[in-house]
C-alpha positions in Angstrom: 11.0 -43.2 -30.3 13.1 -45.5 -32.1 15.2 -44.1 -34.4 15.1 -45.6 -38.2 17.4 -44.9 -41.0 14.5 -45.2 -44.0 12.9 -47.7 -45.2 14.4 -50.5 -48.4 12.0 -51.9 -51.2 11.9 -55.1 -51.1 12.5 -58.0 -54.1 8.3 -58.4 -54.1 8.1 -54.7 -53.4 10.1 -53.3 -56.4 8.6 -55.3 -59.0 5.0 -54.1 -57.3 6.7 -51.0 -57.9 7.2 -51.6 -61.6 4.1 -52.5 -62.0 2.5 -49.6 -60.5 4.7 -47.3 -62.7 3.0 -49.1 -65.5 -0.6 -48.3 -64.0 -1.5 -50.8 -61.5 -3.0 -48.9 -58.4 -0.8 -49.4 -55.9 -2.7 -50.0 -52.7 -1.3 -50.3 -49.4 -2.7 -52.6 -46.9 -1.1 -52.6 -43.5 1.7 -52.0 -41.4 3.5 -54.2 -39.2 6.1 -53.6 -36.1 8.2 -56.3 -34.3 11.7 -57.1 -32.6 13.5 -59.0 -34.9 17.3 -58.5 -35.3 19.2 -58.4 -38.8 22.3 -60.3 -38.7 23.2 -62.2 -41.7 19.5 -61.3 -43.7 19.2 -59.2 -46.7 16.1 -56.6 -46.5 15.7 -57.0 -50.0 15.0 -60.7 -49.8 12.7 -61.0 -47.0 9.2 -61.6 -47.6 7.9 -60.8 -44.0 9.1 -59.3 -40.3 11.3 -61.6 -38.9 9.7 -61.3 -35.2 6.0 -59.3 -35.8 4.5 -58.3 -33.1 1.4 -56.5 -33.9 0.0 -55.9 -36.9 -1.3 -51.7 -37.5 -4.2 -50.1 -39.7 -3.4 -47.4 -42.4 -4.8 -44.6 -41.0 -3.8 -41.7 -44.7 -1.6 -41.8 -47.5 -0.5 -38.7 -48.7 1.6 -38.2 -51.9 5.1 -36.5 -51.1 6.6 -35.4 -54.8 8.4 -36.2 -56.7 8.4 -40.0 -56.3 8.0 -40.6 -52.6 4.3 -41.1 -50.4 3.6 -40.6 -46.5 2.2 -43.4 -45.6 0.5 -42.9 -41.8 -0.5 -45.6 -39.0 -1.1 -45.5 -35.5 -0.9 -47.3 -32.4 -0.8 -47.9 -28.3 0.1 -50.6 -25.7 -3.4 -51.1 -24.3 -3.3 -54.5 -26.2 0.1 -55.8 -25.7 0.3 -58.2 -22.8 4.0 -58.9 -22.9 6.4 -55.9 -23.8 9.0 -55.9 -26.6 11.5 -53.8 -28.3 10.0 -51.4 -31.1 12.9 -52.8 -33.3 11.7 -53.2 -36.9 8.2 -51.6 -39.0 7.0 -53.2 -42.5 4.7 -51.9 -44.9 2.8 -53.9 -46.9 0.8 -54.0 -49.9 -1.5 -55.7 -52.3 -0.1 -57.1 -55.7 -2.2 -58.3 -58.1 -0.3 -61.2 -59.1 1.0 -62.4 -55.5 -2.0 -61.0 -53.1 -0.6 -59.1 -50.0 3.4 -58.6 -50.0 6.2 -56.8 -47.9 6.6 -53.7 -49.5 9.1 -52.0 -47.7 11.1 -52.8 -44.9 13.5 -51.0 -42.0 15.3 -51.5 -39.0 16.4 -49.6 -35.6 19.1 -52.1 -34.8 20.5 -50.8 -31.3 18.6 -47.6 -31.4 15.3 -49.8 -30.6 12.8 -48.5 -28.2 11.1 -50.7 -25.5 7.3 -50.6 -25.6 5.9 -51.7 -22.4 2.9 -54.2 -21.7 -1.1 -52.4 -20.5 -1.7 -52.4 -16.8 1.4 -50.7 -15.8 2.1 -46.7 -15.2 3.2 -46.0 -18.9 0.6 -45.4 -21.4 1.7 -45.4 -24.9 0.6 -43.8 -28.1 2.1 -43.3 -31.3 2.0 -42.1 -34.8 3.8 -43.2 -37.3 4.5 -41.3 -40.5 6.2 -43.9 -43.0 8.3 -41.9 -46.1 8.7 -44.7 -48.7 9.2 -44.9 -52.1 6.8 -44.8 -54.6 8.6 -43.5 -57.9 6.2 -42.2 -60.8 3.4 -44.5 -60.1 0.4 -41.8 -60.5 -2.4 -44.0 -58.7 -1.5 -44.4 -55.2 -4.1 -45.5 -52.2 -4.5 -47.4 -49.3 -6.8 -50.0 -47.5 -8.4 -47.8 -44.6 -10.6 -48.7 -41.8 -12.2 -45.6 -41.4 -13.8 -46.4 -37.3 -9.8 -46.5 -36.6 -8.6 -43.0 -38.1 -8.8 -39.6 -36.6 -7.5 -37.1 -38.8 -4.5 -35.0 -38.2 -4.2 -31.2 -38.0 -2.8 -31.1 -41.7 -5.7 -33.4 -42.6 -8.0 -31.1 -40.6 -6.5 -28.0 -42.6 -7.0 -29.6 -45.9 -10.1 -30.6 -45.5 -11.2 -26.7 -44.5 -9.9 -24.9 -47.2 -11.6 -27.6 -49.7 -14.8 -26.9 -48.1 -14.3 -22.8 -48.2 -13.7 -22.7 -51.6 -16.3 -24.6 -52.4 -18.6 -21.5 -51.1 -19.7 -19.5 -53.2 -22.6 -16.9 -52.5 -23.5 -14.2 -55.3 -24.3 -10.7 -54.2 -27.4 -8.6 -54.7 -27.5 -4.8 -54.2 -31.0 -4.7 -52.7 -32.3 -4.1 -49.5 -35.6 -5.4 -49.5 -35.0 -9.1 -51.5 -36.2 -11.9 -50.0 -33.6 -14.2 -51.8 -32.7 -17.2 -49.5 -29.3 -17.9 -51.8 -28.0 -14.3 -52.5 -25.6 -12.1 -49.4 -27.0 -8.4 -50.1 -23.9 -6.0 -50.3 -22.2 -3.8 -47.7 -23.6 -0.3 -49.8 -27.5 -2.6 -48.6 -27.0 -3.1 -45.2 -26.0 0.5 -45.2 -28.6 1.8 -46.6 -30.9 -0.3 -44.2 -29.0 1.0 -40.5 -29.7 4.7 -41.7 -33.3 4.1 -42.5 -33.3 2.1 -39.3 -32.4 5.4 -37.4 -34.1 8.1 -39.5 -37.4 5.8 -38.4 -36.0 5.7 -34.8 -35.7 9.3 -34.8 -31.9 8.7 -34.2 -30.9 10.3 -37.2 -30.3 13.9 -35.4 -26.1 14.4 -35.2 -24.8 16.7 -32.2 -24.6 20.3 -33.5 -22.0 23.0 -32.2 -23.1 26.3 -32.3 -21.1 29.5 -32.6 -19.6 30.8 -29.8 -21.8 32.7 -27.3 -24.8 31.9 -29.6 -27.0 32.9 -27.0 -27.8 34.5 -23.3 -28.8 32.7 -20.6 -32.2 33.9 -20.6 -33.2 32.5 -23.3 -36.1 29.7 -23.2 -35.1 26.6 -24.6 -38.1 25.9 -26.9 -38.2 30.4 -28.0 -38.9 31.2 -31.1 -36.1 31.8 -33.5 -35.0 35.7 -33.2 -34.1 38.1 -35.7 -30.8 36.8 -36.8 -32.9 33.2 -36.8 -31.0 31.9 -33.3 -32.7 29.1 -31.0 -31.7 26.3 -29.7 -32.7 23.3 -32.5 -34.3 20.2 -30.8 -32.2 17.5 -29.8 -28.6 17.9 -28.4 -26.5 21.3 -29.3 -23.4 23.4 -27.4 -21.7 26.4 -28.0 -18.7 28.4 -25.8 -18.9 31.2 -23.6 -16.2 33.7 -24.1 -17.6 36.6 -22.2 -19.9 38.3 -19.3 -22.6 39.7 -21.3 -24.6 36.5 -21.8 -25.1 36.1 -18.0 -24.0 32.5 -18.1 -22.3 31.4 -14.4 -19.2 32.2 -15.6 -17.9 34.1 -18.7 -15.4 31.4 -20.1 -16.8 28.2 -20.0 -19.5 25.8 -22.3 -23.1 25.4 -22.4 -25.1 22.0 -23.5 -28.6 22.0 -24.6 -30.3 18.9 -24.6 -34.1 20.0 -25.9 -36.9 17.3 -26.5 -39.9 19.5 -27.8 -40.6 22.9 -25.4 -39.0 20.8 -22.3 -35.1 20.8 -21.8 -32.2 20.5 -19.3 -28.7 22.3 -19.7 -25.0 22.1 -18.3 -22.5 24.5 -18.0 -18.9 23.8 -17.6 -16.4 26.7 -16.5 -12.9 26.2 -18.3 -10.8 27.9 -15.5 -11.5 30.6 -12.9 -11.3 34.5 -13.5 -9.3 35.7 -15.9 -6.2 33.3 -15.1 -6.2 30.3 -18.1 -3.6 28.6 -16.0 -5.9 28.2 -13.1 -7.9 24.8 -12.9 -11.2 24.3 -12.5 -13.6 21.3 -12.3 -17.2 22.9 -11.2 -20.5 22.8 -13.4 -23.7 24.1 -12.8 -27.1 22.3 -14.1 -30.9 23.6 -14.7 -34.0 22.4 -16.4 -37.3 23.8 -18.3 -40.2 21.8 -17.7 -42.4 21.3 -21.0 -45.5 23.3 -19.4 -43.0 26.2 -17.4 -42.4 29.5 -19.2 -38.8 29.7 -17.3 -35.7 28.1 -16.5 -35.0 26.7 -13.2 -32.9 28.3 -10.9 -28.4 27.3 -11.7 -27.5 24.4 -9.2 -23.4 24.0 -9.0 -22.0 20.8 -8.5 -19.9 20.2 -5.9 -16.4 19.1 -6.6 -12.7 18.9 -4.3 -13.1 23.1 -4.5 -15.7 23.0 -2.2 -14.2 20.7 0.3 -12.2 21.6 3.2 -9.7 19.1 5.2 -8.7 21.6 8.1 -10.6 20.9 11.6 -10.6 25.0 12.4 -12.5 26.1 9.0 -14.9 28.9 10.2 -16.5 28.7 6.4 -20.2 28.3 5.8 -20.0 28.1 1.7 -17.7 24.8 2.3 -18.3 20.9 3.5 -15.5 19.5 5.9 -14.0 16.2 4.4 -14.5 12.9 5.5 -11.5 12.4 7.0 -11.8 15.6 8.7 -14.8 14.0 10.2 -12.7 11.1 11.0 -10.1 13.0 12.8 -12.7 14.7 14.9 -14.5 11.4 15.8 -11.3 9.7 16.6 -10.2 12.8 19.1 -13.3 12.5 21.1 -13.5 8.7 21.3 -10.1 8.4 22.2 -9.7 11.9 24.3 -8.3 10.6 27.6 -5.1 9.3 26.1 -1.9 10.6 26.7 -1.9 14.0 24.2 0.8 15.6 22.3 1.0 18.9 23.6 3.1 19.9 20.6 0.8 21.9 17.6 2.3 21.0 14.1 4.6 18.3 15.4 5.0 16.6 12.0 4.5 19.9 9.6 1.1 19.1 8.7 0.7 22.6 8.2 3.4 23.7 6.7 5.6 25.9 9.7 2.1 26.6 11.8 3.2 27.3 15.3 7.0 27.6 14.6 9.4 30.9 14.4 12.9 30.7 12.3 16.0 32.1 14.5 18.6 32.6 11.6 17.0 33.1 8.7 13.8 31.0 7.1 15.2 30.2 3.5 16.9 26.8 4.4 13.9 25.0 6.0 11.5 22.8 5.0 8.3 22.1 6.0 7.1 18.9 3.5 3.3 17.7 4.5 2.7 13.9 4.6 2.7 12.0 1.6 0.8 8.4 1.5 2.0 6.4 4.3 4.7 8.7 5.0 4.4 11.4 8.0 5.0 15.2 7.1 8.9 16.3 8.2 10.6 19.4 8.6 14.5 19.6 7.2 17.2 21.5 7.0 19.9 21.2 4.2 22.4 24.1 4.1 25.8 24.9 5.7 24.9 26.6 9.0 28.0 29.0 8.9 29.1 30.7 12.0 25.3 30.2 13.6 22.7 28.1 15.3 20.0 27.4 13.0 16.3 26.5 14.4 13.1 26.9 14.9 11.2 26.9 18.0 7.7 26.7 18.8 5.0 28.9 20.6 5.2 28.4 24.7 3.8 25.5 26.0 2.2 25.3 29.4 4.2 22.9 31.7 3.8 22.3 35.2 7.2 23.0 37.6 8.3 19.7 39.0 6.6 17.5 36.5 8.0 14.5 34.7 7.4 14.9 30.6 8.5 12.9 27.7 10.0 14.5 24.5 10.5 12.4 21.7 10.9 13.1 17.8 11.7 10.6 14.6 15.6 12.1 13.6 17.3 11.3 9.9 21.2 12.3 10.7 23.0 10.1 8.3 25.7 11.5 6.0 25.9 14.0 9.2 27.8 13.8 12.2 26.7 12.7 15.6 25.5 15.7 17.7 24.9 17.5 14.2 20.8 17.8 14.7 18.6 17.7 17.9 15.3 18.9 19.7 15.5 20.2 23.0 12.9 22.0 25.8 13.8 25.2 27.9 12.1 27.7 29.7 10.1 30.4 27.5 11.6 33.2 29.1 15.5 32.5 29.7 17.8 29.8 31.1 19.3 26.6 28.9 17.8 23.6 28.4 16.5 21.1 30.5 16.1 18.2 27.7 17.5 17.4 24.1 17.0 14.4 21.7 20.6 14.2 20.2 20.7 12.5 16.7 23.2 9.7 16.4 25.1 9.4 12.7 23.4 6.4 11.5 19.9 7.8 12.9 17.5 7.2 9.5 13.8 7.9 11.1 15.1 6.6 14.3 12.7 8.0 17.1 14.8 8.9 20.1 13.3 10.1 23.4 14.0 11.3 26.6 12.3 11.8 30.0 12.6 15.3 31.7 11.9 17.4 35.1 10.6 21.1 34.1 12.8 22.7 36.6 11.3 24.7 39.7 9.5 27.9 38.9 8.9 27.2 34.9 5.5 26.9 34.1 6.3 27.8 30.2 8.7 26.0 28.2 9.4 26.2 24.5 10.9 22.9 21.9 13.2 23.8 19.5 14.7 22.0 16.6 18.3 22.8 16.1 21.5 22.5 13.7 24.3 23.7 15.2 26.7 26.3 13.9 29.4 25.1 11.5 27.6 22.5 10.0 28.2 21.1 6.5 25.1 21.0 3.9 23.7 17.5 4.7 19.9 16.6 5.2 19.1 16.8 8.7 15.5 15.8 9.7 13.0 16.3 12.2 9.3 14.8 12.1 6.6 13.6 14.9 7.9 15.9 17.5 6.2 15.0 20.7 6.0 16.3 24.3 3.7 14.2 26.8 3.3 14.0 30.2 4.6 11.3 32.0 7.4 8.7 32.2 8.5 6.7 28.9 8.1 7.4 25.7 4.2 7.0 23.9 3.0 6.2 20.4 2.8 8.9 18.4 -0.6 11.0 18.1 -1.6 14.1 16.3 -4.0 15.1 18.8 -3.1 18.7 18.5 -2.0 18.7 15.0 -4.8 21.1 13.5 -6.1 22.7 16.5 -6.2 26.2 16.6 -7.9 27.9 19.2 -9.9 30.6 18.3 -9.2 33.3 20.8 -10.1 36.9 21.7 -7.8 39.0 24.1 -10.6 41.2 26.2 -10.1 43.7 28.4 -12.9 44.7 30.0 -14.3 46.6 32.9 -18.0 47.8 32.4 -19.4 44.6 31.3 -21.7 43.1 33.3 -22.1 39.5 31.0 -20.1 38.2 28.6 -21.3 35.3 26.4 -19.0 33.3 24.5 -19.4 30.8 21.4 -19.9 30.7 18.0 -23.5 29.7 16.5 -22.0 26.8 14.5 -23.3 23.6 15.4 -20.3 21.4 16.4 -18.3 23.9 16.3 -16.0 23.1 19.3 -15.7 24.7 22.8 -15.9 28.1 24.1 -13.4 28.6 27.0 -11.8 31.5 29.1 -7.8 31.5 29.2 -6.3 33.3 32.7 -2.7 34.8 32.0 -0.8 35.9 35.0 2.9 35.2 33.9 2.6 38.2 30.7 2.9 35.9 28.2 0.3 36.3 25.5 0.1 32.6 24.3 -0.2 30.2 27.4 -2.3 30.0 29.7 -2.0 30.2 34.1 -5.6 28.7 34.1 -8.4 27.5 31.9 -12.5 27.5 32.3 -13.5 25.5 29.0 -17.4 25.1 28.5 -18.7 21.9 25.8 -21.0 19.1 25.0 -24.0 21.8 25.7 -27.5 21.8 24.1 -30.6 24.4 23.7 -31.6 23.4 27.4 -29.8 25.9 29.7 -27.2 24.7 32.3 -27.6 21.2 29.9 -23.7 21.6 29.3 -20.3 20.4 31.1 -17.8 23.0 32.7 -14.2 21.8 33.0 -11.3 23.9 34.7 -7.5 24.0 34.2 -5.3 25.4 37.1 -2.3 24.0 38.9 -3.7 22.2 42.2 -0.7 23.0 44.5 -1.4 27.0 43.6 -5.2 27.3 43.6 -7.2 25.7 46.3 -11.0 26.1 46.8 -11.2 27.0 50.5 -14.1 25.7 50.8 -16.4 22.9 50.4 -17.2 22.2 46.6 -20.8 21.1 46.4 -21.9 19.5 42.7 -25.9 18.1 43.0 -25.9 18.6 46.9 -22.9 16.3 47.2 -19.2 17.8 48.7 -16.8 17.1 46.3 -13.5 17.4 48.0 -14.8 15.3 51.0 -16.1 12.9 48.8 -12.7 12.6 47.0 -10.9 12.5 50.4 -13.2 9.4 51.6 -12.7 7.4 48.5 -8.7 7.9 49.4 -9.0 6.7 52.6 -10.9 4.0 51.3 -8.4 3.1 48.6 -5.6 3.6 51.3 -7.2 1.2 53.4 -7.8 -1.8 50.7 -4.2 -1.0 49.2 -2.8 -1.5 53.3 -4.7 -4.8 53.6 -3.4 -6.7 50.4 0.0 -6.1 51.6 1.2 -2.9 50.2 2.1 0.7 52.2 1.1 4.2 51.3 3.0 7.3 52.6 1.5 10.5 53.4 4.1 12.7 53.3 2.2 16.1 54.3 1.0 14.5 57.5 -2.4 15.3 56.8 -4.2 11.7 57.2 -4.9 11.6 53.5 -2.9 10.5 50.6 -2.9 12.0 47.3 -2.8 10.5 44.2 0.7 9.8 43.1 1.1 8.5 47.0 -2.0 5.7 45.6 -0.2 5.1 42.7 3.4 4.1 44.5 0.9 2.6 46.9 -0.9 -0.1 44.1 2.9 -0.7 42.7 4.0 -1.5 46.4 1.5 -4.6 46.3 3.5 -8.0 45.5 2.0 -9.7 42.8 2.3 -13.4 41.6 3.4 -12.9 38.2 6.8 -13.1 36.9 8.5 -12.4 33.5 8.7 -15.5 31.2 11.6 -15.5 28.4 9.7 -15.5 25.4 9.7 -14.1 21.8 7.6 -11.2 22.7 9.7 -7.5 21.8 9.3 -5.4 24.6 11.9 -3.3 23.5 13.8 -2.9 20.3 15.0 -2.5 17.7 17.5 -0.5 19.4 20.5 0.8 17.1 23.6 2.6 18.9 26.3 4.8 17.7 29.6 3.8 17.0 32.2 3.8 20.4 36.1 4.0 19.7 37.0 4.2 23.4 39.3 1.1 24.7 37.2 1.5 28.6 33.4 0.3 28.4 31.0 2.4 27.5 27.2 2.3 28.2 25.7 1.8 24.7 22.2 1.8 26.1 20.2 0.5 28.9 16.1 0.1 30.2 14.6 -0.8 33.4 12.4 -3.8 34.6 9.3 -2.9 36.3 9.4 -7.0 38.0 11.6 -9.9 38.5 12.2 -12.4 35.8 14.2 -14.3 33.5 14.5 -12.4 30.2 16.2 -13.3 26.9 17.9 -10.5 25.7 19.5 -10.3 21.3 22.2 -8.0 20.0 24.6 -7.9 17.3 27.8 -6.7 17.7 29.5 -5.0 14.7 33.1 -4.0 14.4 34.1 -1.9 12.3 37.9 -0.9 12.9 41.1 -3.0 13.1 41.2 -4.3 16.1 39.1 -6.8 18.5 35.9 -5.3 19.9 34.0 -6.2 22.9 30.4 -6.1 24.1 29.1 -7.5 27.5 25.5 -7.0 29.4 25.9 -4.7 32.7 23.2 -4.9 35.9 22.9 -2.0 37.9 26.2 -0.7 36.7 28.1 -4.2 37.2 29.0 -6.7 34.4 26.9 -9.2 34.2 26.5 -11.2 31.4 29.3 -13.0 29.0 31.7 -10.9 27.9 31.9 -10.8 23.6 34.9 -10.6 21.5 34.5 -9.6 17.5 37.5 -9.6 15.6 37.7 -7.3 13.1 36.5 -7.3 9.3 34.7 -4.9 6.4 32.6 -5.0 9.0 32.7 -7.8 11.3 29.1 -8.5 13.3 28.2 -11.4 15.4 24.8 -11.7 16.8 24.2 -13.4 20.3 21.3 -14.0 22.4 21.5 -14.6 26.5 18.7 -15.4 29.0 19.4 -13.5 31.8 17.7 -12.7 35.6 17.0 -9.5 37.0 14.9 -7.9 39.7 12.1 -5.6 40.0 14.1 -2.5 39.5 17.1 -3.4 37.6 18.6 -1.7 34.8 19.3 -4.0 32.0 22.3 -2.2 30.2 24.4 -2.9 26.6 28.2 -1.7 27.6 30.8 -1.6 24.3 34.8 -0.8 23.9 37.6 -1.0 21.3 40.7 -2.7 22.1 42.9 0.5 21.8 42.1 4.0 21.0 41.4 4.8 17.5 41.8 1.3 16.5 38.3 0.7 15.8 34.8 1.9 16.4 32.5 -0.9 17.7 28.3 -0.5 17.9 25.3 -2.5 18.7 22.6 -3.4 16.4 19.0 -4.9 16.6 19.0 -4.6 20.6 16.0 -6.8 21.2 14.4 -7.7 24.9 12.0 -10.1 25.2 9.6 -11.6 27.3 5.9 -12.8 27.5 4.7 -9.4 29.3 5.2 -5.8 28.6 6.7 -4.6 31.8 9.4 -1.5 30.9 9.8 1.7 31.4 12.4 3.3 29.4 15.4 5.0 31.0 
């Protein structure tokens, strides 16, 4: 807005001014704004703006002592066709002997503000609060067209707190006047809200009772005995300190809630037994029905006490969780996946299944926590000895490919300083180990292995090696599975224990087996020929049955290449076994004529299954990999590599041809240059790449490269001398538009 220095009395408005300190009402008229420009004028002599523009209402005049007034106006450029400069404002006024004068006058000079004309995007709207000078003139007003004025928040305040203290209501202490101009008093109205409840029968306050008051025989509506105790009508308690009252519990409270000779009471157990510390949350409830002479029978409540989250609970006085539900519905919808055939794999509970070697006292078993899995740690200095733990045997089949996999946090620790590895049960090293690199945090490592010839038990161990400083070192989702490559992580057998009996017998003639639990699980018969208590040479498991006899499923567990029916297996009047051996030949023959071959390598005319299997994967198909932005696999993190010859950092191997776009970041974190290229088969392969060194130094690149059906794709690393630096890869990413690797 434009900025003016005050406003100057003119000739004509001083003598007004004269006059009005002599008692002429001074009355203000109008404002004026224009554009004009002093350059030789006096203020004092001019009689009018020297270029008006528009011509404003007096909206308020408000006194300002001691001798000065506010005089207020208001206006906007809806009306203004042509835009000007907001350069000078008048105020004018009537005078009795002249009519309507300039009163006062000022100027913004070069401080002027530009008002523009209506139509365009600026809408303007002003107020204008005009100090002048008014002196001791003691009548003071203005000519105001009311339709133009709204009032102002001062105005608004004003004109409030005149109207509030202009109410005035006298007070009457009564509660049954029918005055229409007299406010009864606050003692009145309280007076009226307690007759109000007296006559709603609302009146009755809760009353406590002293402690163990009565037994828990009595009625609710008996008589009052001879020390004149019964429970009063309406809404009473008392506490339970001891047995004799025959209350649920002997520390606890009861509340009475009686409505004539009908009533209904709660009790409330502070904590269990004896122990104060112990917690407690269970209640019991019962009733008296107005025309029954006795109490109904105690129900309890059920609360988290009563609940039980383990999927082996034999209990009949406890319900199984919903999520214990869950888990069982989840197992049998989804039981042909690929199991974990490790119990306890993530310390769910606690060290279940697992045996210490080396003491127990330094590990940890925590069980999940929100989002987080359950893990198993160890934190001291080793000393002079390995430290693990190892879990019960675990059938395996000799010959067999299996994948062991766990989630390992190393870092702080060295390379090598944790792992998990599989070995026989009963002697011989180890076949297997996930080793934990020094950055590992979480990072799930795996590895495929062969159970060696002859083992049909094997044991998984996790180990910290001897000599080992006191670091975290942590284990969690510990999985075995059978099969090539590594699977997504299940709990299948996480909770399971098999309820077993170990029977010898010898004059039995029947033996019948299962528990009379509905849902209770299978009953099964374990074989052990190999003297080891806890596995099992051969499984007959019964489930899914009914009341109907024969209504339910047999399955058996044996090792196919050791026991052989000799004969014909007949199921429904149908041959099994030949029946299997024509659908092979069937297969063999469909698998022949779209191009693919099948071996038989016992000679016998039919194929097994495996032979199928290499069979279907020997068919040429039309597909090909795609570079995309699909992750098949990654993120892959290496260790560090000081060694100035290449190194394989890490590798995986393409199940078909394709062009595939492969990401890594090299990071260098020595002195010297360090170096990075892709391999094929063992060969280099892709551009060789040069980091120099830094605090660290890391480059990320990204190559589209093609490989066959079988090739490895592998990440090769080397410093420039010994020592010099260590170099490692991060975020190894390959990606395509179809999942198509194993992992080797």
């Amino acid at each position: 807005m434009a900025a003016f220095g005050g406003f100057t009395l003119t000739n004509r408005g001083r003598a007004l001014q004269s006059k009005a300190q002599a008692g002429t009402q001074l009355v203000y008229t109008k404002a004026m704004i224009g554009d004009g420009s002093l350059t030789s004028q006096s203020i004092v002599t001019l009689t009018n703006l020297i270029s008006p523009k528009m011509t404003l209402p007096i909206t308020s005049v408000r006194p300002a002592p001691p001798d000065r007034a506010y005089v207020e106006s208001k206006f906007d450029n809806q009306s203004i066709a042509t835009g000007f400069y907001f350069r000078e404002i008048g105020v004018y006024a009537q005078d009795p002997d002249l009519g309507e004068i300039l009163y006062a006058y000022a100027n913004a000079g070069q401080n002027a503000e530009y008002i523009p004309p209506t139509g365009g995007t600026d809408i303007v709207e002003k107020s204008i609060r005009m100090n002048v000078f008014v002196g001791a003139a003691a009548n003071i007003t203005a000519t105001i067209d009311s339709s133009l004025v709204f009032p102002t928040y001062e105005q608004m305040e004003d004109a409030i707190e005149a109207a509030l203290s202009s109410v005035k209501v006298p007070l009457i202490d009564s509660n049954t006047s029918t005055s229409k101009t007299e406010a009864p008093t606050a003692d009145a109205l309280r007076r009226t809200v307690e007759s109000m409840a007296e006559a709603l029968g609302l009146k009755q306050n809760t009353v406590r009772l002293a402690d163990n008051y009565l037994t828990a025989s009595v009625l609710v509506n008996a008589a009052p005995d001879a020390q004149g105790r019964s429970y009063p009508d309406g809404l009473s308690f008392f506490k339970v300190s001891s047995s004799a009252g025959a209350w649920p519990t002997s520390n606890g409270y009861v509340v009475t809630m009686r409505a004539g000779s009908g009533g209904f009471q709660l009790y409330f157990e502070m904590y269990t037994g004896t122990t104060q510390t112990d917690k407690t949350s269970r209640f019991w409830y019962r009733s008296k029905r107005d025309a029954n002479t006795f109490w109904q029978d105690w129900t309890r409540n059920l609360t988290d006490a009563d609940l039980d989250d383990t999927l082996n609970s034999t209990s009949k006085t406890k319900a199984a969780t919903a999520d214990a539900l869950r888990r069982v519905n989840e197992a049998k919808m989804d039981a042909n996946r690929n199991s974990n055939l490790i119990p306890n794999g993530t310390a769910a509970y606690g060290f279940a299944g697992w045996t210490f070697a080396g003491g127990s006292n330094d590990w940890y078993a925590s069980k999940a926590s929100g989002d987080a899995p359950g893990e198993f740690s160890f934190r001291a200095a080793t000393g002079g000895v390995f430290r693990y733990i190892q879990s019960e045997p675990l059938p395996v089949s000799p010959g067999a490919v299996y994948n062991l996999s766990a989630e390992l946090w190393a870092e702080g620790a060295a390379t090598g300083d944790l792992y998990v590895e599989i070995l026989p049960a009963t002697s011989g090293g180890n076949f297997g180990a996930v080793i934990a690199q020094s950055t590992d945090r979480w990072l799930r490592r795996n590895i495929d292995v062969t159970v060696p010839a002859g083992v049909n038990s094997a044991i998984i161990r996790m180990v910290v090696p001897a000599n080992k400083a006191a670091t975290y070192k942590g284990f969690r989702r510990v999985q075995l599975t059978l099969g090539l490559g590594a699977r997504p992580w299940n709990d299948d057998s996480d909770g399971y224990v098999a309820r077993r009996w170990d029977l010898l017998a010898s004059d039995y003639r029947a033996l019948e087996l299962g528990l009379l639990v509905p849902g209770d699980g299978p009953a099964y018969i374990d074989f052990h020929t190999s003297a080891v208590s806890r596995d099992y040479n051969a499984r007959i498991l019964a489930e899914a049955g009914s009341s109907t006899n024969g209504g339910g499923d047999v399955s058996l567990y044996y090792n196919a290449k050791d026991h052989r029916f000799t004969g014909p297996l007949y199921v429904d009047g149908t041959d099994l076994k030949k029946s299997v051996s024509d659908g092979k030949k069937s297969v063999r023959d469909i698998i022949v004529t779209k191009g693919g071959t099948v071996a038989d390598a016992d000679g016998d005319g039919i194929p097994d299954f495996s032979e199928l299997v290499a069979g279907v994967n020997s068919i040429v198909v039309g597909y090909k990999a795609i570079p995309g932005e699909t992750v098949l696999q990654g993120p892959i993190y290496t260790g560090n590599y000081p060694s100035p010859t290449y190194t394989k950092a890490w590798q995986v191997r393409t199940n078909i041809p394709g062009t595939f776009r492969l990401r890594y970041t090299v990071v260098n974190t020595g002195s010297g240059l360090g170096y990075a290229r892709v391999y094929k088969n063992g060969v280099p392969f892709g551009t060789e790449r040069t980091v120099s060194p830094g605090n660290p130094a890391s480059v990320s690149y990204v190559e589209d490269l093609a490989f066959s059906a079988g090739d490895t794709i592998e990440f090769w690393v080397r410093a420039q001398t010994t020592n010099s630096n260590n170099v490692r890869l991060d975020n190894i990413q390959v990606l395509s538009n179809i999942p198509i690797f194993s992992a080797t």
